[in-house]
C-alpha positions as CSV (number, residue, x, y, z in Angstrom):
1,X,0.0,0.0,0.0
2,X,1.6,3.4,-1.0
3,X,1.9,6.4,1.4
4,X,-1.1,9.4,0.9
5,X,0.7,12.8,0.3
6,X,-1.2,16.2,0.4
7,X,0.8,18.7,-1.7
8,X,-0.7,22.5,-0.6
9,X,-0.2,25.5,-2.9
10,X,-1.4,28.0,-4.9
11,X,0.8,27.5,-7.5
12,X,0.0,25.3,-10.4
13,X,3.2,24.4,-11.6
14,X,4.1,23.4,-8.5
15,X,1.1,21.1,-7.8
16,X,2.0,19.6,-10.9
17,X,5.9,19.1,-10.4
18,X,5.0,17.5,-6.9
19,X,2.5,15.5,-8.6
20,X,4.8,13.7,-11.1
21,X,7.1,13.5,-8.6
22,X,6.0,12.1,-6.0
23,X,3.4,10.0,-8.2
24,X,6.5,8.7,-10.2
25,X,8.2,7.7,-6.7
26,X,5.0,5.5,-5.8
27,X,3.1,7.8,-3.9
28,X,-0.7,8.3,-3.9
29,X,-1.1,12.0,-4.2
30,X,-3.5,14.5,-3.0
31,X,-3.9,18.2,-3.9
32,X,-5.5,21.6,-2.5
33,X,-5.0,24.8,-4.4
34,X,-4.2,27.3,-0.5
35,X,-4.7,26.4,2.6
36,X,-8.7,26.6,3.5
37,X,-8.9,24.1,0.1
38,X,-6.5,22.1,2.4
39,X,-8.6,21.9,5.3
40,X,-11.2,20.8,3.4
41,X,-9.4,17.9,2.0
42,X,-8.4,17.0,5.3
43,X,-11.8,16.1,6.2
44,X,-12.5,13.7,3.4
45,X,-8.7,12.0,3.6
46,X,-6.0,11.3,5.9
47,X,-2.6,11.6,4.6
48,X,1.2,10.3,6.0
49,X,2.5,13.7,4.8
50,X,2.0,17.3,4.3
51,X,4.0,19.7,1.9
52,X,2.7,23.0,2.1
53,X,3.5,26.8,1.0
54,X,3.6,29.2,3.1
55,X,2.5,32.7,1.0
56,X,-1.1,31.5,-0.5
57,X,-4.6,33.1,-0.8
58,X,-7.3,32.9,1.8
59,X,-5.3,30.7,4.4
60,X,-1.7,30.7,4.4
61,X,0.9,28.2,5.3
62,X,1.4,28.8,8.6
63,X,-2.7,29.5,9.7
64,X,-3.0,25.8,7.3
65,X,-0.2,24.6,9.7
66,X,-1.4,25.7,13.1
67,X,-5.5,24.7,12.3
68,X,-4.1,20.9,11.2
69,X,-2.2,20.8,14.5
């Protein structure tokens, strides 16, 4: 069974570099476009790890990081 990863940023490039990444190294990914999109993932799926940006709309990194906490 592969590892869940939630990749959280605003940036779509990014999301998609993580993506094929981390997809290409066997992981199951899981995306959110800023950090409230994030939260609202988190209620549907648990993931084994977070990578997150910090500067994003609505919620940033650190107010994602301290409301998952």
């Amino acid at each position: 069974m592969s590892k869940t990863v939630l990749t959280v940023d605003d940036s779509r490039t990014m999301r998609d570099m993580l993506l094929m990444v981390l997809r290409g190294a066997g992981f199951n990914v899981v995306q959110a476009e800023d950090g409230q999109d994030g939260l609202d993932v988190l209620k549907t799926v648990t993931p084994d790890v977070i990578i997150t940006d910090i500067n994003m709309p609505r919620l940033d990194g650190y107010g994602f990081i301290e409301k998952v906490r």
